[in-house]
C-alpha positions as CSV (number, residue, x, y, z in Angstrom):
1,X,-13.3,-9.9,2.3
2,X,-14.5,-7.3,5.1
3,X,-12.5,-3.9,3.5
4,X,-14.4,-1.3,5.5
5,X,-16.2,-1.4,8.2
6,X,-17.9,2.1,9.7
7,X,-20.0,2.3,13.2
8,X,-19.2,2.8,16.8
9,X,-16.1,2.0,19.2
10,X,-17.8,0.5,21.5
11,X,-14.2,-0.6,23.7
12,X,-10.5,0.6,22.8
13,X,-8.0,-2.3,24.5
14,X,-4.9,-2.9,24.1
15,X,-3.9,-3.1,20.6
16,X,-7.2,-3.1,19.2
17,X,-11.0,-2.2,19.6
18,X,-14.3,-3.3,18.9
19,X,-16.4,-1.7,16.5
20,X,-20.2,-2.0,16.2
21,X,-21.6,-1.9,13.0
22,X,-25.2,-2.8,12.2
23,X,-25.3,-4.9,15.9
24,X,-22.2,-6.9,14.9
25,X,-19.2,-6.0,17.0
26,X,-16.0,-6.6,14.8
27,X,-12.5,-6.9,17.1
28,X,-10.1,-4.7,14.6
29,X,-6.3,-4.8,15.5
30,X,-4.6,-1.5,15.4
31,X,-1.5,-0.1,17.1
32,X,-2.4,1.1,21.0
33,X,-1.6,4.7,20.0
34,X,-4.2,4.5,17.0
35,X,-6.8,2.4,19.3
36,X,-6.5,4.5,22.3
37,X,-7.6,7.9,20.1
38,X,-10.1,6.6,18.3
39,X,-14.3,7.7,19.9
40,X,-17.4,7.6,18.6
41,X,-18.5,7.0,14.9
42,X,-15.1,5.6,13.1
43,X,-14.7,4.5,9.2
44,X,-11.8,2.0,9.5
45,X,-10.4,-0.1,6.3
46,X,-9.5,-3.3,7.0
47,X,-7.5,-6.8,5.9
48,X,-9.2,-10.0,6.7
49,X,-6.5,-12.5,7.2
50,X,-7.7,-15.5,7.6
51,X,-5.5,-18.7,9.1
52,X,-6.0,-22.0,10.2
53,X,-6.8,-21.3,13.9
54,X,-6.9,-17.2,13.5
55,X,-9.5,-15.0,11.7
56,X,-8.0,-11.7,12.0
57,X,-9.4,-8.2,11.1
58,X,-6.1,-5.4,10.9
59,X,-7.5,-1.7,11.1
60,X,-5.9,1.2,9.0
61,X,-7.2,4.9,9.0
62,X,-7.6,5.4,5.0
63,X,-7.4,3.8,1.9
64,X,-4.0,4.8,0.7
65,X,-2.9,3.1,4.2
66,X,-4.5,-0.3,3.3
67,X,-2.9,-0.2,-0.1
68,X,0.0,0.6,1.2
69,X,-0.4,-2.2,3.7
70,X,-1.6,-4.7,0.7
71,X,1.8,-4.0,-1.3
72,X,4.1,-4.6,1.6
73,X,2.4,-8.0,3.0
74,X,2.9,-9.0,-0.7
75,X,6.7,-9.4,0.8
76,X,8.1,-12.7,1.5
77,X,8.6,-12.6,5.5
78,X,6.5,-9.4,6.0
79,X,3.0,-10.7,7.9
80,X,-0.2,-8.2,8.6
81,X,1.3,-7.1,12.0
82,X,4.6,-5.9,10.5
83,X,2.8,-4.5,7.7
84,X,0.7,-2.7,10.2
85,X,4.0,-1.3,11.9
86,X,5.1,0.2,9.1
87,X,2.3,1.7,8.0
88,X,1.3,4.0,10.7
89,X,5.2,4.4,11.5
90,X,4.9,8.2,9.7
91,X,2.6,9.8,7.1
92,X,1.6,7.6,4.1
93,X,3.4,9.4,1.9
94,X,6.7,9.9,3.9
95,X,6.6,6.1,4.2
96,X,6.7,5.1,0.4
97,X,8.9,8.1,0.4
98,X,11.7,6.5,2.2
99,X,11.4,2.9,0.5
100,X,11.3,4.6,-2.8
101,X,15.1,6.2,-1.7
102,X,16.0,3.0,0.0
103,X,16.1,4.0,3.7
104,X,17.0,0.8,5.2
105,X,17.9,2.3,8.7
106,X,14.4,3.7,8.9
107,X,12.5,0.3,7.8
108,X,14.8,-1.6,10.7
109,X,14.0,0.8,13.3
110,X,10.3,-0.8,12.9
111,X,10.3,-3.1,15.9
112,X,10.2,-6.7,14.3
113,X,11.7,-5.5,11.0
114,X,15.6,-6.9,10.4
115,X,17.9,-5.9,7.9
116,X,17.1,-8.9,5.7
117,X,13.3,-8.3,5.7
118,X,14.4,-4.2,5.4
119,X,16.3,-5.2,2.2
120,X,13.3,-7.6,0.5
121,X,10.9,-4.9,1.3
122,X,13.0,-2.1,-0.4
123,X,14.1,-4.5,-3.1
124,X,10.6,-5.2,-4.3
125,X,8.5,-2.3,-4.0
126,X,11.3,0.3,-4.8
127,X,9.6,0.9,-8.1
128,X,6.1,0.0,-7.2
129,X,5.5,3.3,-4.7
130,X,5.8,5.4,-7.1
131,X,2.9,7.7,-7.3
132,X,0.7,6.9,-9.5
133,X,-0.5,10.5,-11.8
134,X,-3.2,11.4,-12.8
135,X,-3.5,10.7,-16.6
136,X,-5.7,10.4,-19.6
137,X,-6.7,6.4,-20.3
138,X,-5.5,6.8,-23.5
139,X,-1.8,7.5,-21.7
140,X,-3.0,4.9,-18.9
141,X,-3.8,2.1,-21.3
142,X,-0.1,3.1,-23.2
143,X,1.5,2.9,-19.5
144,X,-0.6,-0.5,-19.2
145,X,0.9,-2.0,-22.3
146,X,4.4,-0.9,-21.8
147,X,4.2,-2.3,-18.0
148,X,3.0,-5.8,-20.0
149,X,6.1,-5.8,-22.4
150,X,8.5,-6.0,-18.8
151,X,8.9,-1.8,-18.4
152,X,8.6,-0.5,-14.8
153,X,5.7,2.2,-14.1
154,X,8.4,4.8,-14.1
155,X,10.1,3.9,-17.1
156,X,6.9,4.2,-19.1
157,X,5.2,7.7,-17.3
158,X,9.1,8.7,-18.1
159,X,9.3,8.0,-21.9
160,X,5.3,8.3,-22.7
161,X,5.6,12.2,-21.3
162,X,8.9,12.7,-24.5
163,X,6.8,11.4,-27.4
164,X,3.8,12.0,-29.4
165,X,0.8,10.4,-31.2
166,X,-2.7,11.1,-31.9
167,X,-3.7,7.4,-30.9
168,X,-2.7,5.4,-27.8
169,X,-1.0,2.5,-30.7
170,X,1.1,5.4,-32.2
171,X,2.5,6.6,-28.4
172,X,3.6,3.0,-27.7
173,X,5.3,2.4,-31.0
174,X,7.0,5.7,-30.7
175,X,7.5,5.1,-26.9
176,X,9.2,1.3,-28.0
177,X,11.4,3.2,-30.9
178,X,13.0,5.5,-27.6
179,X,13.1,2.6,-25.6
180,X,15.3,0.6,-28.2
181,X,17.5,3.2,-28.7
């Protein structure tokens, strides 16, 4: 899979523009206002979808944007164009922001997103966006293992910062003793 490609815009059209990296020109799909600014040397991430008939790179302008972009196309009924939409509607952050409170009039007023898609898409990554801290891996591994036993991210950042324990084992029992009251 192609997940970065950096060179030169060589042509901006509509709805895309051509890259060339190393002599190759790659055609990346982006919205026209994103195409239209881009000049010079770019660093674009990208999601190869490939089809039947269709071999398809989609552009976004950082990495939190493509793993944004990843989590929503994992949505039933959202493809790489409406994921795309969405994406570069507002700031990264504001984005996951409003699906994390459940804004379903800002998700439909993303043209090609209706309210049922608006309601699968809040539905299932709801819990997912939220931002990930920074931790120790001893407190990762314990957030690992509590996500394993059915517990959302939240839930486990939630209960792992009440309890204590010298040893990532001793957090999760005394995390799972909390969790069972």
């Amino acid at each position: 899979m192609i997940a970065m490609i950096e060179g030169e815009v060589m042509y901006r059209g509509s709805g895309f523009v051509i890259v060339r990296s190393n002599n190759i020109g790659y055609k990346i799909f982006l919205p026209d206002q994103v195409a239209m600014t881009l000049r010079g040397v770019v660093t674009l991430y990208t999601h190869e979808a490939i089809r039947e008939s269709d071999h398809e790179l989609f552009g976004l302008t950082t990495i939190e944007a493509l793993e944004l972009f990843w989590k929503l196309i994992t949505v039933s009924g959202v493809g790489p164009k409406s994921a795309q939409r969405i994406v570069f509607t507002e700031e990264i952050e504001s984005v996951k922001k409003k699906i994390s409170n459940g804004d379903l009039a800002f998700l439909t007023s993303v043209p090609g997103i209706g309210k049922k898609t608006a309601q699968k898409i809040i539905l299932e990554l709801k819990g997912v966006l939220v931002e990930e801290e920074t931790s120790n891996g001893g407190d990762e591994d314990a957030i690992s293992a509590l996500q394993a036993l059915g517990y959302t991210r939240r839930d486990a950042e939630q209960i792992l910062s009440t309890v204590e324990g010298e040893t990532t084992e001793e957090r999760i029992r005394a995390a799972l003793k909390m969790l069972g009251k």
